[in-house]
N, C-alpha and C positions, 0 to 999 in steps of 0.2 A: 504494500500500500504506500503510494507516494506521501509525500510529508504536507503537502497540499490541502491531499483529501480530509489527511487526519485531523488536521488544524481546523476544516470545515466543519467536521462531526467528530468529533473528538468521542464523541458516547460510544462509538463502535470498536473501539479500543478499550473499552473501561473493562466487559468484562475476559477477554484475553490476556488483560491485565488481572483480575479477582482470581478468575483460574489457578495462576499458575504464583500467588500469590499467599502467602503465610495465612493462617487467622490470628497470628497473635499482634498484628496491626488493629486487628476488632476487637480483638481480647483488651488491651490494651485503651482503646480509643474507649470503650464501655468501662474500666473500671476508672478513668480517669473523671466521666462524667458522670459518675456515683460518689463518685467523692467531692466534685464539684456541686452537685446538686443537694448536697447533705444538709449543707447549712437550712435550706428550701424548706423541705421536710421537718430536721428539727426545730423550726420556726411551727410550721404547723400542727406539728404533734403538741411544744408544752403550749401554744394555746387552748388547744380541743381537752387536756390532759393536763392543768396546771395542780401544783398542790395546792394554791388557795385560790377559789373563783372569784375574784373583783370585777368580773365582767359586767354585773348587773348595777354595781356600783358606777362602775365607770359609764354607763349609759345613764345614769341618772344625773350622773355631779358633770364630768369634765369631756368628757368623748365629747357631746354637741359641738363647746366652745373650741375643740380643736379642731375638728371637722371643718366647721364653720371660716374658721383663720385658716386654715390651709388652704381651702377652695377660694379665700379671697385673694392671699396670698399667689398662687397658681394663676388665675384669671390674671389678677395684674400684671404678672412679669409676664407672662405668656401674650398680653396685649401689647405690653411694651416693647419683645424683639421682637417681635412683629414687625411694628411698625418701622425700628431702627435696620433692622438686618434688611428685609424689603427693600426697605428705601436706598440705606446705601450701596446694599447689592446690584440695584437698578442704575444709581446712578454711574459706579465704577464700570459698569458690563456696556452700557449701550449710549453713556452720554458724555461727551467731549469739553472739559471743564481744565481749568489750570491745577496741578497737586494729582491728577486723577492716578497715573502710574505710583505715586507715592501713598495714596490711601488705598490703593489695590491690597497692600501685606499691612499698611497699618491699622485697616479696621480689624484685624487678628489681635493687636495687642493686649486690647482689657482681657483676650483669655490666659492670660498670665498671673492676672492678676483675681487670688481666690478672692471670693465675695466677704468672705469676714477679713479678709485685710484691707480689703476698699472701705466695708464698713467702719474699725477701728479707724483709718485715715480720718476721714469725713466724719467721725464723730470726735475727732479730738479738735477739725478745725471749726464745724458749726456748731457744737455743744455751746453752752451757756458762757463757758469759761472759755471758751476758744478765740482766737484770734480777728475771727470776722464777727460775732458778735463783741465782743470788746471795740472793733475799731469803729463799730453803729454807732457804741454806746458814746463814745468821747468824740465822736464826728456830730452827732445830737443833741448831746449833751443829757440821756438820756442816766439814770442812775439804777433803776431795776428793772427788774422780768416785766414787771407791771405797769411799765411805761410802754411800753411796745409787744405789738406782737411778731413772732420769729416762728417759723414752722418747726415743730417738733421732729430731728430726726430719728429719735429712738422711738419708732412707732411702725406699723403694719406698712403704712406709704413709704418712709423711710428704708424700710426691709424691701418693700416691691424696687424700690429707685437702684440700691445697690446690688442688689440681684442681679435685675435686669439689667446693667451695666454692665455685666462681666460674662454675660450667657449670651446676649444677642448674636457672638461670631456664630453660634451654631448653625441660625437662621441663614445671615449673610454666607455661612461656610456652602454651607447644599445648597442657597438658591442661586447665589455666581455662578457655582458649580452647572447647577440646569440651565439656566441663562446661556453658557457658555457651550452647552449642548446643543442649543438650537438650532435651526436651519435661518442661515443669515436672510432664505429666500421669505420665510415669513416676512420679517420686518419690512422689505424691499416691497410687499406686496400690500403689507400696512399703509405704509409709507405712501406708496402710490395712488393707493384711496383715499388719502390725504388725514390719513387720524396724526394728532401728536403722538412725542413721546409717552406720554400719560395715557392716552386712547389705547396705544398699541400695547401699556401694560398691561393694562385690566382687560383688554378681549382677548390678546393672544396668547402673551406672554405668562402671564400668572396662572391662568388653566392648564398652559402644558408643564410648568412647573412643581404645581402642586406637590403631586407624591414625595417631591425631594424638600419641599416648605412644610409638610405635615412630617416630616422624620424629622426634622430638625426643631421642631416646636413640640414636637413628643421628647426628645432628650432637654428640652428647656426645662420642660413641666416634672423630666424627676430629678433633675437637676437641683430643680426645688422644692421636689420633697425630700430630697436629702440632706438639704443645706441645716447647719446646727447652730456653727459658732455667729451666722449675721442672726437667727433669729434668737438665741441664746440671750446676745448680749446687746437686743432692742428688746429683752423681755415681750418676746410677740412668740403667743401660747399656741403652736402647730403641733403636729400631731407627732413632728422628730423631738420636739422637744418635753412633749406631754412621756417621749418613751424615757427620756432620760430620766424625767424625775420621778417617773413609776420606776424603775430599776435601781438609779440612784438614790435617792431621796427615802421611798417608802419601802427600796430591798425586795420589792414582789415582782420576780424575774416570771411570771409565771403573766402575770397585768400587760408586764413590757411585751410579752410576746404575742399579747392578743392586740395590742398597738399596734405590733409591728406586721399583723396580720393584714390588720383595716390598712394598711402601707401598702401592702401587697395586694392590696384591690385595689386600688389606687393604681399599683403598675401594669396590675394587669386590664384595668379600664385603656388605658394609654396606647395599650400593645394593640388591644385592639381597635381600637377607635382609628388609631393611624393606619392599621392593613385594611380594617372598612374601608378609609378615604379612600384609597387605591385598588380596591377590590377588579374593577371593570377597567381599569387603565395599562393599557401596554402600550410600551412605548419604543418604536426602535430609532436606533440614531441615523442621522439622513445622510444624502451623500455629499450634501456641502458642507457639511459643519465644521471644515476643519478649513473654510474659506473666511478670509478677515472678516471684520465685523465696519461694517461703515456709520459709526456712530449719528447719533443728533447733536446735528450742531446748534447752540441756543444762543441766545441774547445776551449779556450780560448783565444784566438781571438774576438771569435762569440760574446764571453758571454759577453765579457768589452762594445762592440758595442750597445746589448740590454741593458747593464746597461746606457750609454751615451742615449741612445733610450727614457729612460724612467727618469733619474735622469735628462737631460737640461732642457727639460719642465717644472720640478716641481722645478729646480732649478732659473732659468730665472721668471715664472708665480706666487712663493710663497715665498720661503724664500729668496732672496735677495729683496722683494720690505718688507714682513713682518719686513727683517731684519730692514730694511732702515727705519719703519714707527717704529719699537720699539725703536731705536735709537734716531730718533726724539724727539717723545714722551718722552723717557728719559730725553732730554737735556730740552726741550722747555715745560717739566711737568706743573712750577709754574706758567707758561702764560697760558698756554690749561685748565688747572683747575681754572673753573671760573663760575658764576652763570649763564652766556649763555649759556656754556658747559652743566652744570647740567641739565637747562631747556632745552635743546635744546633735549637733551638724554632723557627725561622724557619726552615728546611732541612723539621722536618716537616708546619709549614704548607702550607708550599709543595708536598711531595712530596704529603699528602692529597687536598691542595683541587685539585691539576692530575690525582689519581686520581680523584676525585669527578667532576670535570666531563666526563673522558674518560670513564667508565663510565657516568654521564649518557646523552651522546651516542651511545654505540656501543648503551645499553640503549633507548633511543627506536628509534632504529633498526632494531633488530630488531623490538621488540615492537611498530612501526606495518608491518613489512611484512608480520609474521605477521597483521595485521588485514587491510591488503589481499590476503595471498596466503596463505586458509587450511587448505593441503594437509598432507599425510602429511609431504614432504620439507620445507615449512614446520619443522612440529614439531618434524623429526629433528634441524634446524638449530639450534632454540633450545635444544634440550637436551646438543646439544653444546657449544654456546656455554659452557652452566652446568657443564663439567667443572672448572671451574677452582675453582671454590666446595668443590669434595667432595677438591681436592688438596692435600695438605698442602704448607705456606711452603717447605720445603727444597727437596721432589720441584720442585716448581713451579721453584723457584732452578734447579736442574742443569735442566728442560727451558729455559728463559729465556736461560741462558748460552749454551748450544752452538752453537744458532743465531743467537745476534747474535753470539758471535765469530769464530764463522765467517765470516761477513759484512765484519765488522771486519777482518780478516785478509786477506780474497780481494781489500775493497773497496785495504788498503793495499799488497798484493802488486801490483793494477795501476797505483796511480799513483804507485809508484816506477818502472816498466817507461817508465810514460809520461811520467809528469812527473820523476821522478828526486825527489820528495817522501813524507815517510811522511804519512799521514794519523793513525796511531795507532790509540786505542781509541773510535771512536767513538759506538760505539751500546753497548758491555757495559762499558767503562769511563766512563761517564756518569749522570745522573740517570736517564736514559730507560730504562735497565734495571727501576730498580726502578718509575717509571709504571707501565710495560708490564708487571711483574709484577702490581702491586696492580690494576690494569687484569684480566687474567686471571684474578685470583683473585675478586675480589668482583661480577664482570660479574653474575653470578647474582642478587644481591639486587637492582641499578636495572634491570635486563630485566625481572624478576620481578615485581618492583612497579608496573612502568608498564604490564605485561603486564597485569597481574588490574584496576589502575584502568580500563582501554581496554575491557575486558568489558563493562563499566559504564556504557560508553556508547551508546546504541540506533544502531544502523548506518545509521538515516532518518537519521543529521547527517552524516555523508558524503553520502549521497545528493542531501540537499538542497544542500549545499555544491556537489557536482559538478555538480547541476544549473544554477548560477550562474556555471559554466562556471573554478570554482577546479581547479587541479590537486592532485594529491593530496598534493604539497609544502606549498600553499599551504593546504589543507584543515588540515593538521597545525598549523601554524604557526598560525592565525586562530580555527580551532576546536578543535582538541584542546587543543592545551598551554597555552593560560589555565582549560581545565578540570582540566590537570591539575597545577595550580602546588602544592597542598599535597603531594599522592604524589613530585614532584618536590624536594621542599626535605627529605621524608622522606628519602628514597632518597639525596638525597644526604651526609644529617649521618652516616646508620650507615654509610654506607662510608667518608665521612672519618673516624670514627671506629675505625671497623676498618682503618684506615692506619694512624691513630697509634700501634693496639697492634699492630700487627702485626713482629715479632722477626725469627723463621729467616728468613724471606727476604731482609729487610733488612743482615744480618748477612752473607749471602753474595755479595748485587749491590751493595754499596755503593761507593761509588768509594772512592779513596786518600784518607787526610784529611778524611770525609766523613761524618758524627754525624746521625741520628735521637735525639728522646726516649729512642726504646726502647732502640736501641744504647746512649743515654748511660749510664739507667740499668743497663742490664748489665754496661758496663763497668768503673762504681763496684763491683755490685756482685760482680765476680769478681776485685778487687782488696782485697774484704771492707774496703768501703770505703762499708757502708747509710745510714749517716746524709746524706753526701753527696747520697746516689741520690737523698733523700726529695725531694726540691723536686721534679725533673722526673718524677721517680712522681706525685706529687699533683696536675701537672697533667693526663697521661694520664688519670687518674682522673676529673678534672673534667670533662673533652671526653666521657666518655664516660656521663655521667649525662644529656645533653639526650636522645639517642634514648628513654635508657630510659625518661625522663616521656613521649615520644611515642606512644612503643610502647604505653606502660601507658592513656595518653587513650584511645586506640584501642582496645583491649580493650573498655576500664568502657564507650565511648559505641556499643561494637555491639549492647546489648542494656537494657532498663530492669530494673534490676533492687531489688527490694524493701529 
């Protein structure tokens, strides 16, 4: 079979490939997604099965009011990237303005920056005490709270503002993205019938986009239901933070799980709402697409409007909180530099880079056996695998604990029976927790990624390979993964990066004595202690600007554009 054909239908290779192919790639790919899928389960077993039921309790006293805040919380941010990603995705894709090459990668920036580090920024600068209030007061001449009124940023609005500052790349990520798919011959045809740029959004453009605008406002919306530390410390009662202080506070791990359950109908409302939208939509790509884009040109008027469109967001979401956290960090350098600092930043090197390379591994894994073995129950696997991605940090925490300390427990009830020794906490009082958490939770991005690179490659190079009498170990190894060294070095910075920000779970598997960045910073700043925070803020910040130049290459270099 010529390399052509294969590349055409690559399915008629797959099972010549199963054949003659191990099961313990199956074997394998299955226990991995039983162990991935465990936390899932033990979430919903101690809710169905708790030692003490406060369920009835909590439907009477607090559940409503979390409910309540969370669904307002959601609607807001989710209206807000809407409108932000939308717009400046429309206007860097199809309209011709001054800066526009330069906010193409910069509207990426605010996702550098986690939401409770925007938050702590912007509440140290408009808080009462802060420096723009202060400069009202003596520009005024005003002397209390009571002389004027200043909008409250520790509040539900406040938590929608900062949120949706730091989440809207999503929106703008996938709809550039589809934008950038288009056929330039739509527009030309828009164009022609004489609609504007604005006309040509709303009839043409946004309907074939959808599917890729409704993914990306499904990851908005659990985005923020997992967010802790902004709504933590604006004191706004959601349902992540109703789990903490059922868990934390009143110790009934049994409450938290039936929290963390209503969470889990939450994610799965999402899952599916979004494959609804796209139920009836198939979409193939056209044969121009990869033909320039002939922008609109506007008035200058038009053009100042798209620059404000696209400069507030990255102005408001990145460099005035960056600015605010180097300034800090400047001033309050000889205090933040210190051997907690040091270790605290060496603890989340260590915890990312050992999540990175595990999820690495387990995402190789999958996604070469789903290439050798490309069934229905294949599929059903990898998509289990990726439940961990759609679970929020907390829910994930309570499924994570139960079963390692159980473990922990059973392993040191027998070898005191037998040895007359405790073993202790070994696997949920240890670092391994939180691995095996970040491990589960971010599996979905390096599976995903090495999953869609492996399409890519025409199924004649296994062939040939196995015809050289390599095994399909050896196959991987020789010819795949030097093809696949750049998706690989991807995959792995956004999920060490997505380690470093990563809070609510870190917060609840941490050992005794045992500090993350994130943790550091939280701690400063629920001690209202921000100037502090700034140095190990500023470095999360940093780590997490390498993907987003990645991400943004990637984009600009899938299509030529004018």
């Amino acid at each position: 079979m010529s390399e052509a054909a294969t590349s055409v239908n690559p399915g008629l290779s797959q099972p010549l490939l199963a054949k003659r192919t191990s099961p313990k790639w199956m074997i394998s790919a299955l226990l991995t997604t039983a162990i991935v899928a465990l936390p899932v389960l033990s979430v919903i077993f101690l809710a169905f099965f708790p030692e003490e039921n406060i369920w009835p309790h909590l439907i009477e006293t607090t559940l409503p009011r979390y409910l309540t805040t969370t669904l307002k919380l959601m609607i807001g941010v989710g209206a807000l990237t809407l409108v932000i990603g939308l717009a400046s995705a429309w206007a860097v894709t199809m309209c011709e303005f001054p800066g526009r090459k330069f906010f193409e990668w910069a509207m990426l920036l605010p996702f550098a920056v986690p939401a409770y580090v925007i938050a702590y920024v912007y509440t140290s600068l408009l808080d009462y005490a802060g420096p723009v209030q202060g400069a009202l007061r003596d520009l005024f001449g005003w002397s209390s709270a009571a002389d004027y009124w200043f909008p409250e940023i520790r509040s539900l609005e406040g938590a929608t503002l900062m949120i949706g500052l730091v989440l809207y790349p999503y929106v703008y990520l996938l709809a550039r993205a589809a934008f950038l798919e288009q056929s330039p011959s739509l527009f030309a045809v828009s164009r022609s019938l004489g609609h504007s740029a604005l006309s040509t959004f709303f009839r043409v453009v946004l309907p074939i986009a959808r599917p890729a605008v409704a993914v990306g406002l499904s990851l908005v919306l659990m985005e923020t239901l997992n967010d802790f530390g902004t709504v933590d410390f604006f004191a706004v009662q959601t349902l992540t933070a109703g789990l903490f202080d059922t868990w934390m506070n009143l110790g009934n791990l049994g409450g938290a799980a039936q929290i963390a359950t209503t969470m889990l109908i939450f994610v799965v409302i999402l899952v599916t709402l979004e494959r609804y939208s796209r139920r009836r939509q198939q979409q193939f790509a056209a044969r121009d697409n990869r033909e320039p884009i002939q922008r609109f040109t506007m008035s200058f008027p038009r053009q100042m409007i798209c620059v404000a469109v696209c400069a507030l967001p990255v102005l408001f979401g990145f460099v005035i909180p960056g600015a605010t956290l180097g300034l800090y960090a400047w001033e309050y350098f000889g205090e933040s530099w210190n051997p907690d600092f040091v270790r605290n930043t060496f603890n989340s090197l260590f915890l990312s880079g050992a999540a990175a390379l595990t999820t690495l591994l387990i995402g190789v894994t999958l996604a070469y056996s789903r290439r050798l073995h490309n069934t229905r129950k294949m599929q059903v696997l990898m998509r289990l695998s990726s439940l961990g991605y759609a679970m929020p940090g907390a829910v994930l925490a309570v499924g994570v604990i139960v079963p390692l300390a159980g473990f922990d427990n059973w392993l040191d009830s027998l070898m005191r029976d037998v040895f007359g020794i405790s073993t202790g906490l070994l696997l949920s009082g240890s670092a391994f927790a939180l691995v095996f958490a970040y491990t589960v939770r971010f599996l979905a991005v390096s599976a995903g990624s090495v999953e869609s690179a492996l399409q890519k490659i025409t199924p004649s190079m296994d062939m040939a390979s196995r015809s050289l009498g390599h095994t399909p170990g050896n196959t991987l190894v020789r010819v795949h993964l030097p093809m696949l060294r750049g998706t690989l070095v991807t995959a792995a910075l956004v999920v060490f990066v997505d380690c470093m920000k990563e809070l609510p779970a870190t917060l609840i598997l941490r050992p005794f004595n045992f500090e993350t960045l994130a943790t550091y910073v939280y701690q400063f700043a629920s001690d209202e202690r921000l100037y502090h925070s700034a140095l190990p803020a500023l470095i999360i910040v940093l780590a997490g600007i390498i993907p987003i130049i990645l991400m943004s290459r990637s984009i600009s270099n899938s299509r030529s554009i004018a």
